[in-house]
C-alpha positions in Angstrom: 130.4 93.3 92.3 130.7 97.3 92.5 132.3 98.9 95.0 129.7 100.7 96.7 128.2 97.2 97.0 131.1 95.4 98.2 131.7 98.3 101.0 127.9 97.9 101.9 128.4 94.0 102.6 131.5 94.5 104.5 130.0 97.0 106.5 127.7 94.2 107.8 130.2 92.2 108.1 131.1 94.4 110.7 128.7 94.7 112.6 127.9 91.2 112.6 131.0 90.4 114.2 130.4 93.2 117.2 127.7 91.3 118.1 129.4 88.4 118.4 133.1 89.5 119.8 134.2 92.1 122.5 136.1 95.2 122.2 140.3 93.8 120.7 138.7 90.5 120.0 141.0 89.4 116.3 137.8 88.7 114.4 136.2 92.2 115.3 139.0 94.0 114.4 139.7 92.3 110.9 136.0 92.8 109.9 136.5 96.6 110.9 139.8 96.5 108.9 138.6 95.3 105.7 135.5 97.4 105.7 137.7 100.2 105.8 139.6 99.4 103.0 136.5 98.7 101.0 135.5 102.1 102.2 138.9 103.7 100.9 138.4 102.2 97.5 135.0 103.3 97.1 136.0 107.0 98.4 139.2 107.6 96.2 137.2 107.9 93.5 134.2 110.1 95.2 134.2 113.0 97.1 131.2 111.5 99.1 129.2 108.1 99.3 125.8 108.9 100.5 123.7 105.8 101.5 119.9 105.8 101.7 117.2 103.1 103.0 113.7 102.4 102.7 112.1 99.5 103.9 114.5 96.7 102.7 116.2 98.9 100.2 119.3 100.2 99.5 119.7 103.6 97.6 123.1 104.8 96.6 123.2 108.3 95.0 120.3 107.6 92.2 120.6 103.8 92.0 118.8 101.1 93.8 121.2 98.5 94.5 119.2 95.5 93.0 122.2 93.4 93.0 122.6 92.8 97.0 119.6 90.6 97.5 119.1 89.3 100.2 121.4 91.3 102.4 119.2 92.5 105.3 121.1 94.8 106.6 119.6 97.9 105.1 115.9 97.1 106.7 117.4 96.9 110.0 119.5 100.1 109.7 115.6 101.7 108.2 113.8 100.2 111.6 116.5 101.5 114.1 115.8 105.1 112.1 119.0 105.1 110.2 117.8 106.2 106.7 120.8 108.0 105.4 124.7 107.8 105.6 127.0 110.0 104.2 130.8 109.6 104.3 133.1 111.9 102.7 136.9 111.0 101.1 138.7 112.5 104.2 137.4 109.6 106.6 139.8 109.0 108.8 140.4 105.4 110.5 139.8 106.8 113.7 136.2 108.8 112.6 135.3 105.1 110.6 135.5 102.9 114.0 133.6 105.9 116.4 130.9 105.8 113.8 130.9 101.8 113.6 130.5 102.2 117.4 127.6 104.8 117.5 125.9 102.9 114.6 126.3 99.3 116.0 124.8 101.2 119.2 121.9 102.8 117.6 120.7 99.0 116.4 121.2 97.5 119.5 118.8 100.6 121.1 121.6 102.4 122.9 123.0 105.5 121.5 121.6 109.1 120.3 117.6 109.1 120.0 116.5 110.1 116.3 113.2 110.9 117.2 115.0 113.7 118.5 117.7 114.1 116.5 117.1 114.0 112.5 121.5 113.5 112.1 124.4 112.7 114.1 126.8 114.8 112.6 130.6 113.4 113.2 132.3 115.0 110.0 133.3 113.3 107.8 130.4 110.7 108.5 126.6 111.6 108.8 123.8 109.4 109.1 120.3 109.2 110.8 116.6 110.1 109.3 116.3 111.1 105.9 115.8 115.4 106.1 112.2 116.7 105.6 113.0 119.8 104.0 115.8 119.3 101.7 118.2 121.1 103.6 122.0 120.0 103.7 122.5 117.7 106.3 126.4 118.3 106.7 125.9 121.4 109.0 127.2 121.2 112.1 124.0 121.9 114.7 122.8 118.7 114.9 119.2 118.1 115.7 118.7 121.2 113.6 118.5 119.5 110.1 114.5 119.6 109.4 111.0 119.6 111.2 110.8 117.0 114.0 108.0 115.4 114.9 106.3 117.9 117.3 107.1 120.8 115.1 104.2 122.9 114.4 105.8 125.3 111.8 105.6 123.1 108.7 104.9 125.4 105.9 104.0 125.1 101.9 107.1 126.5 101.3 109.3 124.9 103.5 108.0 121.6 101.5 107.8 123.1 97.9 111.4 123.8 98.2 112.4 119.9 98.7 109.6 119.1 96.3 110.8 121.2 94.0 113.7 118.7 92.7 110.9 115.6 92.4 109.2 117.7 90.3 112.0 118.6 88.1 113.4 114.8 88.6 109.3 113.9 86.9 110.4 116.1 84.1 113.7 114.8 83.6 112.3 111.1 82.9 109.6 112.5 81.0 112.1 114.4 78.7 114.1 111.1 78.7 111.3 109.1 77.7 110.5 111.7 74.6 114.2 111.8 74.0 115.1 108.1 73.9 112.0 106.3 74.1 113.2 105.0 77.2 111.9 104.4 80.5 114.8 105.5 83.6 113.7 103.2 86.1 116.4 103.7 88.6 115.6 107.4 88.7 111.9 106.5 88.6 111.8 104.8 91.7 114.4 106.6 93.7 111.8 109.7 92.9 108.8 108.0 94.6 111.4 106.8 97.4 112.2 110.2 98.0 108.5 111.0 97.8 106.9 108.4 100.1 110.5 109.1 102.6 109.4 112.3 102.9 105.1 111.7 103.1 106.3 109.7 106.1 108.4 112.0 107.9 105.2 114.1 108.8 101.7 113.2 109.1 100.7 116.3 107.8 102.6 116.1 104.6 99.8 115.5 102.7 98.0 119.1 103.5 100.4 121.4 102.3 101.7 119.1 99.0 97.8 119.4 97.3 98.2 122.8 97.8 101.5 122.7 95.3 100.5 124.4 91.9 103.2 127.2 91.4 104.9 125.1 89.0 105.0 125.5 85.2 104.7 122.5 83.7 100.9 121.1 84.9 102.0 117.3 83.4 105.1 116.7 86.0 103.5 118.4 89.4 100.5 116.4 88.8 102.4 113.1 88.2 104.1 113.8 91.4 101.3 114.9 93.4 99.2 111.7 92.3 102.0 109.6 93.0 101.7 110.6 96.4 98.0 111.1 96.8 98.3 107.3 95.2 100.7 106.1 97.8 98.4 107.8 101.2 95.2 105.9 99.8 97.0 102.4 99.3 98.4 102.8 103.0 95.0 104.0 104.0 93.3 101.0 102.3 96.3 98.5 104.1 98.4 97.7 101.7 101.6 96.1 102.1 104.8 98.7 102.0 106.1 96.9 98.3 102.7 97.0 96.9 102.3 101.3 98.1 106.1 101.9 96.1 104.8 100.0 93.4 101.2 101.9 93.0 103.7 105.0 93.4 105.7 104.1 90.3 102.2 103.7 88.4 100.8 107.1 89.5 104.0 108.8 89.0 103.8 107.3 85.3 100.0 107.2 84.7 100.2 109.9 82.0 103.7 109.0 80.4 101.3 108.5 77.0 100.7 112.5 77.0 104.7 112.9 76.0 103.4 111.9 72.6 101.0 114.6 72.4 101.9 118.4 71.3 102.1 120.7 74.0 99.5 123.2 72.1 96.9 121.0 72.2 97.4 119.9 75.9 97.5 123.3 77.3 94.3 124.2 74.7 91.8 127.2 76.5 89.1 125.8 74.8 87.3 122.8 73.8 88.6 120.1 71.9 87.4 119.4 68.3 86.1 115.8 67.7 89.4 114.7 66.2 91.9 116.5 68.7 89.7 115.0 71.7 90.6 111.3 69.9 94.2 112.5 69.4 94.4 113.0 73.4 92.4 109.5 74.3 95.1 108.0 72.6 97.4 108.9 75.9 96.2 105.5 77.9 97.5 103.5 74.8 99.7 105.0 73.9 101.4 105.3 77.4 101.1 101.1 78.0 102.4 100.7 75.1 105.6 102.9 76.0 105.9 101.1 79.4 105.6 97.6 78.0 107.9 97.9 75.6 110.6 99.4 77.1 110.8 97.8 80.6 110.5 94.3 82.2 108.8 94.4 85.8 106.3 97.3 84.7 103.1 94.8 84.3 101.2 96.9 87.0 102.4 100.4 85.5 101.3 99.6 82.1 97.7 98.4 83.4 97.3 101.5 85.3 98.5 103.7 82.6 95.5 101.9 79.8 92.8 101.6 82.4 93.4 104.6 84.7 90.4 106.6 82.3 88.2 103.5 82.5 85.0 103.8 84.3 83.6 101.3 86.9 80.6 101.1 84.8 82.4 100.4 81.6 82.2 103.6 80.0 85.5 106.2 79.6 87.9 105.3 77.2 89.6 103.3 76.2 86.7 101.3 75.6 86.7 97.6 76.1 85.9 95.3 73.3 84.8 92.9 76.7 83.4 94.4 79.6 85.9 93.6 82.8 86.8 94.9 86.5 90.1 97.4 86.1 92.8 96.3 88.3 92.7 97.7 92.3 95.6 100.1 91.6 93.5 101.5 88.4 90.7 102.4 90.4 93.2 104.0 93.2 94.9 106.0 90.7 91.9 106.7 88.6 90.3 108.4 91.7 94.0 110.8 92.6 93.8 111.5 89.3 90.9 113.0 88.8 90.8 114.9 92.2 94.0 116.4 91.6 93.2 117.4 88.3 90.3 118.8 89.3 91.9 120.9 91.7 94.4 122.2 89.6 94.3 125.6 87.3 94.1 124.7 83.8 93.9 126.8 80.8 90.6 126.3 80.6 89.3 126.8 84.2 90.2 127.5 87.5 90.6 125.4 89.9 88.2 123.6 92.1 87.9 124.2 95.7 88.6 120.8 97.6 84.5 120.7 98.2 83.5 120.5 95.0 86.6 118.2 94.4 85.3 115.5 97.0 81.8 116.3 96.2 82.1 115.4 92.2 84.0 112.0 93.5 81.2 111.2 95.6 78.6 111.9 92.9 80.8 109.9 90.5 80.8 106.9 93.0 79.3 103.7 91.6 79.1 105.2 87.9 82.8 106.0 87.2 84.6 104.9 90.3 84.7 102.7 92.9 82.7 103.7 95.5 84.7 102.0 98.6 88.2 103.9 97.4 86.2 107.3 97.0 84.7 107.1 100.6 88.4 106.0 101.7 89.7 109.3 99.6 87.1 112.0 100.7 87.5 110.3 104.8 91.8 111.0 103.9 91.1 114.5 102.5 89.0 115.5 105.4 91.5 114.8 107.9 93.8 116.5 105.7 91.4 119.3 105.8 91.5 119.3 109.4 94.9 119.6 109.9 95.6 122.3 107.4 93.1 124.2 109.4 95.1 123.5 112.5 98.5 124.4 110.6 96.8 127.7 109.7 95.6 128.0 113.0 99.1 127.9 114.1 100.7 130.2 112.2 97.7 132.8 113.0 98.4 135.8 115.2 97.7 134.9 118.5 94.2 135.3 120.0 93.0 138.1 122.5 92.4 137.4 126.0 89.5 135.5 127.2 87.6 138.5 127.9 88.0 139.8 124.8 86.5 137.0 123.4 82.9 137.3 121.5 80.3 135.7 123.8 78.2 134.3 120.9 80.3 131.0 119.6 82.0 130.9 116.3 81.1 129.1 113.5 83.7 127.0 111.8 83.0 127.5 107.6 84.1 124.5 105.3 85.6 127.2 103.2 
């Protein structure tokens, strides 16, 4: 086993055995001793091990540690809101058993709040919530290491920044994919980790993410913002944590097919010819085909990525020799797809506002899509709506007195 999985399994080894055994009990201190040699192993030969979970999932720089099973030990360290560790190579015996203590505490529910405090910074070990905004978390103000949960000041650009490096981790597996004909799934999934993490760590995420189009590449931003606009509806619809990561991984490669296509005629002005408009509705194949043969475990990305232009009523393409239901993620993804395509500038017309978005899903309801995930879309983007409004309300200059006030009531415009 690798070191960084070996240190992992000693560390709950270690905590284990505080549970059971006071402070100088034998057992207690050899579980502490051996996970700090595992620790100095792993550290001589990096700078700095940085940990993350999600859910029951371990994460260690770019690589999902498949290989520890069943250890369980990474969804209880997620539930008591410790999503990150980071240790560097100057840990010190002395720093490794005060943060065994504080982390053994945090479990138990005694110990520093992190609804409060994103990190607990004890260089040269860090760990708590996953950061918001992409800033560093080894600074030495704790509690000052992203939004918290009451903060009102939650900009677009504070959130383009961290989304920025999804975006350009998107393009890096799409220039992979092109490059080798290979599918990176480790990177692939620690993207829509990093995606869903951060969706989570405020409800209002969603608001200032659709309104993301400053990048230059139209192919990855939109993978990335259906990914996540995939991710809210499955949630909103109830489905299980698993099953949201793995509708993620399809969003996030629903268009993988379009690598195949030159760039001129993806970013055309104008309208396609017959044959260059055949040349593009080749991407849903073409795209499967990619997925399933390159990578075991992708059943559910490869149906998404053929049926995800399929219409409810059987038309789109491409078109079915036997008429037949698309799978539940299809019609989810088919539905992000579409809205943020629509609301996207493109060569050959601006965007849509969100209105007309929502209003061309619900006309399209029954015919093209399903018409129980469109009401669950357009009821998620209103509330978005709602609280982009209140975030810009916020940020507004403040408003007169009361006096000052018109008499007459205001009315609130939908644009």
């Amino acid at each position: 086993m690798n070191p960084e999985s070996t240190f992992l399994i000693a560390l709950g080894q270690a905590l284990a055995t505080m549970a059971l055994y006071g402070e100088g009990h034998p057992a207690r201190e050899r579980a502490l001793a051996v996970s700090f040699d595992q620790l100095l192993a792993l550290t001589a030969t990096n700078p700095c091990v940085e940990y993350s979970f999600l859910g029951r999932e371990a994460v260690v720089g770019n690589r999902v540690m498949h290989e520890l099973g069943t250890w369980d030990w990474g969804a209880k360290l997620a539930a008591a809101r410790i999503e990150r560790i980071e240790i560097d190579a100057d840990v010190t015996r002395e720093a490794y058993e005060q943060f065994i203590e504080e982390l053994y505490g945090q479990l138990v529910g005694r110990c520093f709040d992190t609804t409060e405090t994103r990190f607990l910074v004890r260089p040269p070990i860090r760990f708590g919530r996953l950061s918001v905004n992409g800033e560093q978390a080894g600074r030495s103000d704790i509690g000052d290491l992203g939004p918290r949960p009451g903060d009102t000041e939650t900009s677009a650009a504070v959130i383009a920044l961290s989304l920025a490096e999804e975006v350009a981790a998107v393009r890096w597996v799409h220039d992979e994919v092109k490059r080798s004909g290979r599918i990176p799934m480790d990177e692939a999934e620690t993207v829509v980790r990093s995606l869903s993490s951060t969706m989570h760590q405020n409800e209002r995420m969603l608001v200032p993410l659709l309104q993301l189009k400053e990048y230059d590449q139209y192919t990855t931003t939109h993978a990335c913002n259906v990914a996540v606009l995939s991710m809210a509806l499955a949630e909103r619809l109830g489905l299980a944590p698993a099953e949201v990561r793995a509708i993620g991984i399809a969003g996030m490669l629903h268009d993988i097919g379009k690598i195949a296509i030159p760039r001129d005629l993806l970013v055309k002005p104008g309208r396609f010819t017959d044959e260059e408009r055949a040349v593009v509705q080749q991407h849903p194949v073409e795209g499967a085909k990619m997925i399933m043969a390159k990578e075991r475990g992708l059943g559910l990305a490869a149906v998404v990525a053929y049926e995800h232009h399929v219409y409810l009523n059987g038309g789109g393409y491409p078109s079915m020799r036997f008429s037949r239901a698309c799978h539940f993620a299809s019609r989810i993804v088919h539905v992000c797809d579409i809205y943020d395509a629509l609301s996207t500038h493109r060569p050959y017309r601006q965007a849509w506002e969100p209105e007309q978005a929502v209003a061309y899903l619900v006309e399209q309801a029954g015919r093209e899509l399903d018409p129980e995930i469109v009401k669950a879309f357009c009821d998620m983007i209103g509330e978005a709506q709602i609280q982009r409004m209140a975030l810009e309300a916020d940020a507004a200059v403040p408003a007169p007195p009361p006096e000052e006030l018109p008499s007459a009531p205001l009315v609130q415009q939908a644009r």
